[in-house]
C-alpha positions in Angstrom: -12.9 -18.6 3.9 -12.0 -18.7 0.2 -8.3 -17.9 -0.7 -7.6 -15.7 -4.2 -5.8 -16.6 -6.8 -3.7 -12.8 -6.4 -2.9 -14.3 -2.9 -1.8 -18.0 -4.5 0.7 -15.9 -7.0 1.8 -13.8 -4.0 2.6 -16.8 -1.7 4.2 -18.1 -4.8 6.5 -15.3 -5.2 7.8 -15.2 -2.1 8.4 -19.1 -1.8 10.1 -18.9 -5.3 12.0 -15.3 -4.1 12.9 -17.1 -1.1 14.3 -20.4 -2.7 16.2 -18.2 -5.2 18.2 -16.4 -2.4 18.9 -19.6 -0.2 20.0 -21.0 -3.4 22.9 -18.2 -3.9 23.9 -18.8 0.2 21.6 -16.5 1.7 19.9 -17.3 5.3 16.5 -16.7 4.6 13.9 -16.0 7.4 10.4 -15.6 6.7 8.3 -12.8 8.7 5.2 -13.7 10.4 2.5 -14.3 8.4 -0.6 -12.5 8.9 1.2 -9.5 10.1 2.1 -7.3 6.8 4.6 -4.9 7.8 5.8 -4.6 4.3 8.5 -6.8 4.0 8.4 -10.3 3.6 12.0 -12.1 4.0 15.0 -11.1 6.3 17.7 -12.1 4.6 21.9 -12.6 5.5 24.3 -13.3 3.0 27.0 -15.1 3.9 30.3 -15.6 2.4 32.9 -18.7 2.8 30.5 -19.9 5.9 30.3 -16.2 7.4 27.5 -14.3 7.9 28.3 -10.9 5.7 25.5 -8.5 4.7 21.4 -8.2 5.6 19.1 -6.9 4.2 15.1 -7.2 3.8 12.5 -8.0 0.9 9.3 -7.1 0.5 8.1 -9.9 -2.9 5.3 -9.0 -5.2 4.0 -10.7 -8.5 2.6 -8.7 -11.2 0.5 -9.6 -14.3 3.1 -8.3 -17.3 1.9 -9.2 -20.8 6.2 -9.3 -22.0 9.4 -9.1 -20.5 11.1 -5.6 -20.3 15.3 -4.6 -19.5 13.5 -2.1 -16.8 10.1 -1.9 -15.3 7.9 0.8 -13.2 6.1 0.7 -10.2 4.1 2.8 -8.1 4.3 2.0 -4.6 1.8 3.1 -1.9 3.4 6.5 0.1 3.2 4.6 2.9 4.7 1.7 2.0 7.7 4.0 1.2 8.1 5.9 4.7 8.3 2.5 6.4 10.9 0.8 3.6 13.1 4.4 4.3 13.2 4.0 7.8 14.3 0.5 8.2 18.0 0.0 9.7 19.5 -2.3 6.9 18.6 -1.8 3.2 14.8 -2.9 1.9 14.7 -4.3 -1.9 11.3 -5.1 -3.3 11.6 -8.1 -5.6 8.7 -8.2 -8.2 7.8 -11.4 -10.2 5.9 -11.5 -13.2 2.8 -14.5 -12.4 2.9 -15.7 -16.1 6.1 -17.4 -15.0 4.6 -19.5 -12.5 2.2 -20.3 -15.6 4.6 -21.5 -17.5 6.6 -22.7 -15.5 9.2 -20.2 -16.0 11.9 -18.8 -12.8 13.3 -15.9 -15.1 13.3 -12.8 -15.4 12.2 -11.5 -12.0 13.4 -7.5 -11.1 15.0 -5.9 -8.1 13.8 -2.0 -7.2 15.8 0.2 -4.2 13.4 2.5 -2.5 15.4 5.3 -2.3 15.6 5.7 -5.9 11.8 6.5 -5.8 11.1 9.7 -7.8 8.0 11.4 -8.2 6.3 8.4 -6.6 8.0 6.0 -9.2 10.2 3.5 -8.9 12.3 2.4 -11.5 14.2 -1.4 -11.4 17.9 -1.2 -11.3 18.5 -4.8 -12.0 16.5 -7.7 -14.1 17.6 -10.9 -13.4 17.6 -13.0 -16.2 20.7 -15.6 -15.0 21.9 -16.9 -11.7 25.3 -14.6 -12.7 22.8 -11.6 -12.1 21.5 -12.3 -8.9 25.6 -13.5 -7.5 26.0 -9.7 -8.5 23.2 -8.3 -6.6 24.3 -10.2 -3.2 28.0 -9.7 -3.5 28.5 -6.4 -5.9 25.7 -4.1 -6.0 24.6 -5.3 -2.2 27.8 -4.0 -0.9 27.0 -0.2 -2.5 23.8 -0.2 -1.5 24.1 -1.0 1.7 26.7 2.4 1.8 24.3 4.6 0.3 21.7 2.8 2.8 23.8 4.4 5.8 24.1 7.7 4.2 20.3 8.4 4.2 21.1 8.4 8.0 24.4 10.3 8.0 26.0 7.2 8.4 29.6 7.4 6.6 30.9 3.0 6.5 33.6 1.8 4.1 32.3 -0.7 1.6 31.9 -3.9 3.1 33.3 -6.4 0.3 33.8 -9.7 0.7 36.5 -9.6 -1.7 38.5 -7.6 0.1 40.4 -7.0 3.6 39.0 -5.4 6.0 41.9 -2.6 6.0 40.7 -1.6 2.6 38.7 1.5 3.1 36.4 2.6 0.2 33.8 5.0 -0.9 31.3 5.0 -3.8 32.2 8.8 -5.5 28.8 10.8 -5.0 26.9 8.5 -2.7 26.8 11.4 0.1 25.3 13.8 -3.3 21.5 12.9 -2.2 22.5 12.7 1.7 24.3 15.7 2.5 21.6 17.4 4.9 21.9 13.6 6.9 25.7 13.7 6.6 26.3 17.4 8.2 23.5 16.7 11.1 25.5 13.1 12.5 28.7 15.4 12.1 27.4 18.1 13.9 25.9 16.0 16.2 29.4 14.0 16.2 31.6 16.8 17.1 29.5 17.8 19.5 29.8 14.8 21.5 33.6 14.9 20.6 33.9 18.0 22.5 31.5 17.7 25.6 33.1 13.8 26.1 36.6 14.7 25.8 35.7 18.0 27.7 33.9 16.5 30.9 35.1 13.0 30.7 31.1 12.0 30.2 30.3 13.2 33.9 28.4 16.0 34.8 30.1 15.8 38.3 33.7 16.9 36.2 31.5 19.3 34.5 30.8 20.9 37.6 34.2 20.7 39.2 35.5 22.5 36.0 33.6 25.4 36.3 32.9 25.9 40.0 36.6 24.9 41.6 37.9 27.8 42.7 41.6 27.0 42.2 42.9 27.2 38.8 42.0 24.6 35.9 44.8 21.6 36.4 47.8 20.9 33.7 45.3 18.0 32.5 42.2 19.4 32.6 43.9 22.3 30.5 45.3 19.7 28.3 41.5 18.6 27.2 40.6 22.0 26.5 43.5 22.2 24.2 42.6 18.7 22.8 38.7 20.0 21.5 40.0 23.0 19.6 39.7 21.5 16.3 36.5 20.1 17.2 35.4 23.4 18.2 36.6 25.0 15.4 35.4 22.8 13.2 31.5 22.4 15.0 31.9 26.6 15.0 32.1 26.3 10.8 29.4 24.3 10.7 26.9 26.3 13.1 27.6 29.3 11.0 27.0 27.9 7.4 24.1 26.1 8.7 20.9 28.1 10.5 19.6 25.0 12.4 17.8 24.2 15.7 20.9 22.5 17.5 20.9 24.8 20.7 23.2 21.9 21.9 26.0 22.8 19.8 26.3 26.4 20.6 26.2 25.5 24.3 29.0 23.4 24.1 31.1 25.8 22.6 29.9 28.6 24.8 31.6 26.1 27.3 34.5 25.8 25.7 34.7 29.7 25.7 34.2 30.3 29.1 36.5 27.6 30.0 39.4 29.5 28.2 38.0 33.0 29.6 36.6 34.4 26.6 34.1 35.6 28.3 32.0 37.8 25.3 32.4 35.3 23.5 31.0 32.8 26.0 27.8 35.0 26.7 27.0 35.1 23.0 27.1 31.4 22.3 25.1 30.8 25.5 22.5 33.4 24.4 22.1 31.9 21.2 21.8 28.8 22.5 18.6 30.0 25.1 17.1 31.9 21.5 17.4 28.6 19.5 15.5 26.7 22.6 12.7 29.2 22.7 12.0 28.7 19.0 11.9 25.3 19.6 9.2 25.7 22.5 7.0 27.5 20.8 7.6 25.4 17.2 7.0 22.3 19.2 5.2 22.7 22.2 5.2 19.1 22.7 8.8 19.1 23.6 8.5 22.0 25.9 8.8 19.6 29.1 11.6 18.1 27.8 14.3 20.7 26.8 13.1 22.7 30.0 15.8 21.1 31.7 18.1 22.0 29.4 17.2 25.4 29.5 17.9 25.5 32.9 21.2 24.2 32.4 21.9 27.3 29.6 20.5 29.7 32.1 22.2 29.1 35.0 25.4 29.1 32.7 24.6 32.4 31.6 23.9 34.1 34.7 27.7 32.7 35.7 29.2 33.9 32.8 27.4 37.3 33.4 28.5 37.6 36.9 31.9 36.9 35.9 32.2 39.6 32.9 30.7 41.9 35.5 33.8 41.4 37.9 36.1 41.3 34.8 34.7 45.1 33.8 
């Protein structure tokens, strides 16, 4: 087995990468060798002995005939997707390899992949001094790690080690590139807002409160009251945006027939059975799955039905 000098500069870089970190208070764990993932170090920063932020690296060197403020690069699609998808921010750290020929430890660059654009990443910080890589851990981490968040309709303060935890701050424009991934987790929030504070999480309440007989009690009334801004709000958002959340017009078909508006009930539950068709017949993968749910619709239907009918 014969090892290449590309793999000597690469091992290189992520020892050097590695020390670098450590050296600015970062636990530094290295992944697995021999099982490329596409990232190399998991990294925690920590600030007056306390773990703070994590994030992950993925190191690279790279023949570069001079130094440059900003650099390209090109990663593989693939490589991308994975980065993306990872639960705490991904940096890729690239090295030029003349340094370790001359025995050089500056400047090294830092890239963010979701700044890739048209397959292209550009570097948003060189680090020239051990200043600039202080501000990368304990500045420009914190930011990232709120846009990171974002990309999954996640909405976090910044995390600053400066500050207290009562401040409560966001970067202006970070949800600009996430608002799709914003309005799905609050659709998807509000939903859960009203069928939780609705039903008390049990599908046994759920059942009580539309099959008792006797009138709705003072507190079960008092919950219905409690969702209407939830309702209201989820309502908005249904409207303004055509989507495939059958869930959400169920839950306020609910709400509808729990307050005896009963038209109203029967169209929310009929859109919600439409919605659930499409997605049968756009995935019919899932078709197993969401039967149940359509069961659930259905037989809310045909109650609501049968109680419009007496009503007329």
């Amino acid at each position: 087995m014969t090892i290449t000098d590309s793999q000597l500069k690469g091992n290189w870089a992520e020892q050097f990468i590695a020390y670098e970190l450590a050296a600015k208070g970062c636990l530094v764990r290295h992944v697995t060798q021999g099982h490329d993932t596409g990232v190399d170090l998991y990294c925690e920063t920590t600030w007056k002995g306390f773990p703070f932020l994590h994030f992950w690296c993925q190191i690279k060197a790279r023949q570069m005939i001079k130094q440059a403020k900003m650099i390209t690069f090109r990663p593989e699609p693939m490589h991308v997707s994975y980065w993306q998808k990872q639960p705490v921010p991904v940096f890729i750290f690239i090295v030029p390899s003349f340094l370790r020929d001359k025995q050089m430890t500056k400047p090294y660059y830092i890239f963010n992949p979701l700044d890739i654009k048209n397959g292209l990443m550009h570097s948003f910080l060189r680090v020239m001094h051990s200043n600039d890589l202080h501000r990368f851990l304990y500045d420009l981490l914190v930011i990232k790690t709120q846009q990171w968040d974002a990309k999954d309709g996640r909405l976090n303060p910044i995390k600053h080690p400066h500050l207290s935890d009562s401040f409560i701050g966001f970067e202006p424009g970070m949800t600009l590139p996430f608002n799709k991934e914003v309005l799905r987790a609050i659709r998807w929030g509000l939903w859960r807002l009203i069928d939780d504070n609705l039903f008390l999480g049990s599908g046994r309440e759920k059942l009580h409160m539309f099959n008792d007989l006797n009138p709705l009690s003072a507190e079960r009334k008092q919950r219905i009251k409690k969702v209407k801004p939830y309702v209201d709000a989820l309502n908005s958002l249904c409207n303004k945006n055509d989507s495939l959340h059958w869930e959400s017009y169920y839950v306020i078909g609910q709400y509808c027939e729990l307050e005896e508006v009963i038209d109203e009930a029967l169209i929310y539950y009929e859109k919600a059975l439409s919605i659930i068709d499409i997605i049968k017949k756009k995935y019919p993968a899932n078709s197993n799955a969401i039967s149940s749910h359509e069961v659930d619709v259905n037989r809310a239907l045909r109650r609501v039905k049968a109680r419009f009918q007496r009503k007329a």
